[in-house]
ROROLUM-719743 format. One record per atom (N, C-alpha, C, O, CB): residue in one letter; x, y, z. Coordinates in steps of 0.05 Angstrom, whole numbers, plus 5000, padded with zeros to 4 digits. Glycine has a CB too. Layout:
BEGIN
AXYZ
...
This chain:
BEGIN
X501749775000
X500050005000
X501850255000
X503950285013
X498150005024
X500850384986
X502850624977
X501350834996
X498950795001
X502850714939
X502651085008
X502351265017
X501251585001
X502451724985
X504351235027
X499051615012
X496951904992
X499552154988
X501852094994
X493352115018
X499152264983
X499552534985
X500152685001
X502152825005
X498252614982
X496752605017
X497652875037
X497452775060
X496652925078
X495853155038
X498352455066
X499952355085
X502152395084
X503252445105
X499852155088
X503852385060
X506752425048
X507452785068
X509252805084
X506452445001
X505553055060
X505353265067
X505253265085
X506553455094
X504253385061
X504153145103
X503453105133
X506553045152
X507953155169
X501052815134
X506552835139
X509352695150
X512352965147
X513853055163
X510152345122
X511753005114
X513553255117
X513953545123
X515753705117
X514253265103
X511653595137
X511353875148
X511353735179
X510653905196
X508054075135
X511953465192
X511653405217
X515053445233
X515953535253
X510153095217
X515953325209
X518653225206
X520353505195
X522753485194
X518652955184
X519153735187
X519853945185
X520154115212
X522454185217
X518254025168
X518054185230
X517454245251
X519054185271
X519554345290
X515454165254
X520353885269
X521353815301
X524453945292
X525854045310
X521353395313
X525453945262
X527453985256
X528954365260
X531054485263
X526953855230
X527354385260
X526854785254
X524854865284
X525955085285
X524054875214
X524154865292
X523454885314
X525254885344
X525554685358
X521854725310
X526055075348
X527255065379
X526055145403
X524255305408
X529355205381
X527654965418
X526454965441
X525955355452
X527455535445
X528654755463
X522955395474
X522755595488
X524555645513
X524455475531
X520555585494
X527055975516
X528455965533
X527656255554
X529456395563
X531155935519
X524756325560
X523856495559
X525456415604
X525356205616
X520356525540
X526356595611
X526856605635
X529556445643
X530856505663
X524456515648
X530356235625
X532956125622
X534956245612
X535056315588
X532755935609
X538056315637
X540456455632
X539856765632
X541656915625
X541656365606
X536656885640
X536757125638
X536357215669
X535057125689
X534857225617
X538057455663
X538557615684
X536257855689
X535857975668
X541257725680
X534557955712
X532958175714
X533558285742
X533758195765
X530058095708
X533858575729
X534158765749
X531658975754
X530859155739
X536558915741
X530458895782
X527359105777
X527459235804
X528759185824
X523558915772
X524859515793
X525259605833
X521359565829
X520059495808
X527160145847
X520559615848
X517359505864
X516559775881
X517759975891
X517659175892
X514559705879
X513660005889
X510659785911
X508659645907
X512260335850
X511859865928
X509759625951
X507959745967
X508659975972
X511359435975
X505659665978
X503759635996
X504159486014
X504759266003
X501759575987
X504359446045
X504959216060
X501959326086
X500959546087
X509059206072
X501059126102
X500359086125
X502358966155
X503658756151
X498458936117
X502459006166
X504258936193
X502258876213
X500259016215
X506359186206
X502858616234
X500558496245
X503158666276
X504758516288
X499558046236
X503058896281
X504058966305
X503859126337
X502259306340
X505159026297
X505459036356
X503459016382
X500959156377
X499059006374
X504759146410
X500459426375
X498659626377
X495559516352
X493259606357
X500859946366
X495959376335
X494459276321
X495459256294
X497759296288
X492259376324
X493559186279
X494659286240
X495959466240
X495559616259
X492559396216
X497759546224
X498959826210
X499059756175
X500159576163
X502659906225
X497659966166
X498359926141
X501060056132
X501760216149
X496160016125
X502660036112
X504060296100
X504460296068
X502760246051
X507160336113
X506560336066
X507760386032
X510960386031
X512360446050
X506660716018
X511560346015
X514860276006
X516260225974
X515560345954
X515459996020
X517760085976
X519659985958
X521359795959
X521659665980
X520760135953
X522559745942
X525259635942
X526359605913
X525759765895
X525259345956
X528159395910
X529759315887
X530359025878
X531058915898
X532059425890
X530358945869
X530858555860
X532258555827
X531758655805
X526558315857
X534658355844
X536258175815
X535357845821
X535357755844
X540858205814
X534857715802
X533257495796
X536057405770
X537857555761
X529357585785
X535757155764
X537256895755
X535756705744
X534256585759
X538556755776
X535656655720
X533656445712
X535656285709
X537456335693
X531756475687
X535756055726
X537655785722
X536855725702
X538355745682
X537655555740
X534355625700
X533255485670
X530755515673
X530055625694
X533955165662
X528455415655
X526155525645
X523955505670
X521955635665
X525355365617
X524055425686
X522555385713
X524155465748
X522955515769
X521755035710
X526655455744
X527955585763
X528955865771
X531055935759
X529455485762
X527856045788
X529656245784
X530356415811
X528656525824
X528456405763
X532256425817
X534256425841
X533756905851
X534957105841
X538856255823
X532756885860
X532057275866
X533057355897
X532557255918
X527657365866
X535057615890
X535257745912
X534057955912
X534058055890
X537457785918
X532558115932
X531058275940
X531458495967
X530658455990
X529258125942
X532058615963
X531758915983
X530359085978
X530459215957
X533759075988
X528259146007
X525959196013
X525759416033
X527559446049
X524758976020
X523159586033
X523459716061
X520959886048
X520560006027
X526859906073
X519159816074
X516759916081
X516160106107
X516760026129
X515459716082
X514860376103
X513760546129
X510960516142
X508960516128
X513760836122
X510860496165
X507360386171
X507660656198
X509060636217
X506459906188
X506460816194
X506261106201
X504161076233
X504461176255
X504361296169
X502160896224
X500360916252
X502060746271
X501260756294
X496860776250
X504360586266
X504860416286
X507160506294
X508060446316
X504860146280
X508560686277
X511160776288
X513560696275
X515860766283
X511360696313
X513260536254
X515360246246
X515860246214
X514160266196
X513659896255
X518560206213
X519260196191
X520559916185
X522059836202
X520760416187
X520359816169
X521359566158
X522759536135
X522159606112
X519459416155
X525159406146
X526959426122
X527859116126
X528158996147
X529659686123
X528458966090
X528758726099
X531758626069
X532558776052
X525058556100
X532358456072
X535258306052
X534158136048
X533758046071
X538358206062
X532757946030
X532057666033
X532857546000
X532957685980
X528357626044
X533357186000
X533857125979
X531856915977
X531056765996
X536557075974
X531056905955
X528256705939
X528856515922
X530756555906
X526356865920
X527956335922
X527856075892
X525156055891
X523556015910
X529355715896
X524556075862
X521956175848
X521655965826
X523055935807
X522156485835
X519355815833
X518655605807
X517055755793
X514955845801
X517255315812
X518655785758
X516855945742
X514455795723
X515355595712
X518756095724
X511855855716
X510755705693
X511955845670
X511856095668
X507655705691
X513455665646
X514255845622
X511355845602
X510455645590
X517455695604
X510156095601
X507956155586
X508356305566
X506456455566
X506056265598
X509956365546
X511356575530
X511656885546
X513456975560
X509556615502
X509256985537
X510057265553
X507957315576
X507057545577
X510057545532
X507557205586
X506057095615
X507656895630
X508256685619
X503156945610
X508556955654
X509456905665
X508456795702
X510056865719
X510757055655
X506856695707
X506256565738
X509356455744
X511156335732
X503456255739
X508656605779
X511356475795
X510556385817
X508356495821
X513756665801
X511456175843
X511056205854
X513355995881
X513855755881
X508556245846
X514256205901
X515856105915
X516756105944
X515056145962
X517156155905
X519656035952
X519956085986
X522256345983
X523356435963
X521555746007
X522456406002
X524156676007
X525556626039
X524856456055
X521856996005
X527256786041
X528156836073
X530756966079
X532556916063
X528256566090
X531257096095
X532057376097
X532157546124
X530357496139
X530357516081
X533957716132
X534057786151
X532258086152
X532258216131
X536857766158
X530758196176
X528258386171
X530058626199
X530958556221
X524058196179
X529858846189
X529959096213
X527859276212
X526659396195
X532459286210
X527759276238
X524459506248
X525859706259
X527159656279
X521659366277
X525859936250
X526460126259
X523960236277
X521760156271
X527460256238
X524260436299
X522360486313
X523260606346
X525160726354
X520560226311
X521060506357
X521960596394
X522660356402
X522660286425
X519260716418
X523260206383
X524459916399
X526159796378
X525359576371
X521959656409
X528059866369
X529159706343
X529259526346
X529159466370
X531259716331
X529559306326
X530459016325
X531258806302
X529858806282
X528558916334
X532558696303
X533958536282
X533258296287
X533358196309
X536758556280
X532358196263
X530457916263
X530857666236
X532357716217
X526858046261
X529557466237
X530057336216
X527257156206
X525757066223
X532557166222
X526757116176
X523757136178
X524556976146
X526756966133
X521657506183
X521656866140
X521856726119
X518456716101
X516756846113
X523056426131
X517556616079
X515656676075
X515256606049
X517256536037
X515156876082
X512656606033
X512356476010
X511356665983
X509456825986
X510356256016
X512656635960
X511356925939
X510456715926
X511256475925
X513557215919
X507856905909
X506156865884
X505357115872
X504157305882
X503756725890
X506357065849
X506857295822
X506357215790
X506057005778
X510157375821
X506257405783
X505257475758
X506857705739
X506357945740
X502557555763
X508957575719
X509357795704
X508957755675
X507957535667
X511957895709
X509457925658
X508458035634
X510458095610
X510358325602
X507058275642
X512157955598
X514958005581
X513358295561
X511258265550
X516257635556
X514358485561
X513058645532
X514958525517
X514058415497
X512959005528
X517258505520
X519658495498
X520958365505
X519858285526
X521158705490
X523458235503
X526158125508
X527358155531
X528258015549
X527658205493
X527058535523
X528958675555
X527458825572
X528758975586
X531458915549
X524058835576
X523659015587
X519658755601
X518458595588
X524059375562
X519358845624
X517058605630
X516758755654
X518458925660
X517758235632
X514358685670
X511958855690
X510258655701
X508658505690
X509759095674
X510958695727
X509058485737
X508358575770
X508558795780
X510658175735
X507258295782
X506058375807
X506758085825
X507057855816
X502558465803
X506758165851
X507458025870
X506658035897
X507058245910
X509558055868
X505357845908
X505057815936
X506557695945
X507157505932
X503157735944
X507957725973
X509057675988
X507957606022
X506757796032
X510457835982
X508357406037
X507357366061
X509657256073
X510757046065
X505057226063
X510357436097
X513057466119
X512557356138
X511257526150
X514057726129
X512757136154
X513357136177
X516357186193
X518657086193
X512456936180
X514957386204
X519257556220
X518957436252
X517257556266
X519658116225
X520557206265
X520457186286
X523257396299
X525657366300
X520256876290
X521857546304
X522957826320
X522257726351
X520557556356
X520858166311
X523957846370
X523757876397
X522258046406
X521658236392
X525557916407
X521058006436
X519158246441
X520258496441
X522558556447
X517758226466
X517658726431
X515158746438
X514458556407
X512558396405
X513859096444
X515658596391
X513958496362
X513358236363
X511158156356
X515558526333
X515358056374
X514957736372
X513957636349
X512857836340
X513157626393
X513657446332
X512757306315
X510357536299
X508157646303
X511657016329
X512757546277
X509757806271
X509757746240
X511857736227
X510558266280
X506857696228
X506357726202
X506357976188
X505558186198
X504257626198
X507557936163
X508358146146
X507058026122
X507157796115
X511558216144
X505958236109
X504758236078
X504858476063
X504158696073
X501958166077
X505758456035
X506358596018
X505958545992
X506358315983
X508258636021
X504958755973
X503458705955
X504158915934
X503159135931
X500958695963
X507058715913
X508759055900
X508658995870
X508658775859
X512959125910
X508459275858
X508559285833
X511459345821
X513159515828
X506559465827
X511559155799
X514359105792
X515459195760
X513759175742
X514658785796
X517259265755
X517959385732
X521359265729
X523059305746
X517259725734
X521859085700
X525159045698
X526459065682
X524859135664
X526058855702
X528159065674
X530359025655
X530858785659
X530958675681
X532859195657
X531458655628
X531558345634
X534358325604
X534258445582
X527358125628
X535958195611
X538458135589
X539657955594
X540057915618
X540458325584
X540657785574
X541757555575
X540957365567
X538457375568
X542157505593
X542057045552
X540856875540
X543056645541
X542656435530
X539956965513
């Protein structure tokens, strides 16, 4: 039995495809440098404090689902008195979606409260994010973050949440 046509076409536009076709390296070997512009809540003695902040993050795509992020942070919460500033490093399992991007990971890091009681603490916590490639070198995204900082009293075990908008430069391949 001889083979049609456009089984013959089939076969060779299949066999074309795997040949010419390369693999997706969207987050693999690239480097991003972004700053965040944040919202946080603080669960502290006096009650909630909301505030506002910032920071900065370089991120590492080991390869297409790994990606290794350092982050410095620092948030003001005005009704409570307290400022929060934190160093922490992350590993981030990415979904590779072309230019959508879901992340989501562990973090941990050392946290300072500036205030009427300073304190130096160490705290750890889990992100879930969302960014957006426009281009090659340039992508926008968003991120929640949830801190637990086991600080000494008065703060003791205190939840932290933050919720930042992100902007990067991304290069490398």
């Amino acid at each position: 039995m001889r083979p049609s046509a456009s089984s013959t076409t089939c076969l060779a536009l299949a066999l074309a495809t795997l040949i010419w076709v390369s693999p997706s390296h969207a987050l693999e070997r690239q480097f991003r440098l972004g700053v965040d512009a944040t919202g946080a809540t603080l669960s502290a003695p006096s009650g909630n404090a909301t505030g506002f902040g910032g920071g900065a993050h370089l991120a590492y795509g080991v390869n297409d689902w790994l990606n290794l992020e350092l982050m410095l942070a620092g948030t003001h919460h005005g009704s409570a008195g307290a400022t929060v500033t934190s160093a922490t490093g992350a590993a981030m399992y990415a979904v590779d979606v072309i230019e959508w991007v879901p992340y989501f990971g562990i973090f941990a890091g050392g946290y300072h409260f500036f205030g009427t009681t300073p304190s130096t603490s160490f705290g750890a916590g889990l992100a879930l994010g969302l960014d957006y490639q426009f281009d090659p070198s340039f992508s926008v995204g968003a991120q929640l973050r949830l801190h637990e900082v086991f600080a000494p009293d008065p703060y003791g075990a205190t939840t932290y949440g933050t919720f930042g908008l992100r902007a990067e430069y991304v290069w490398g391949f």
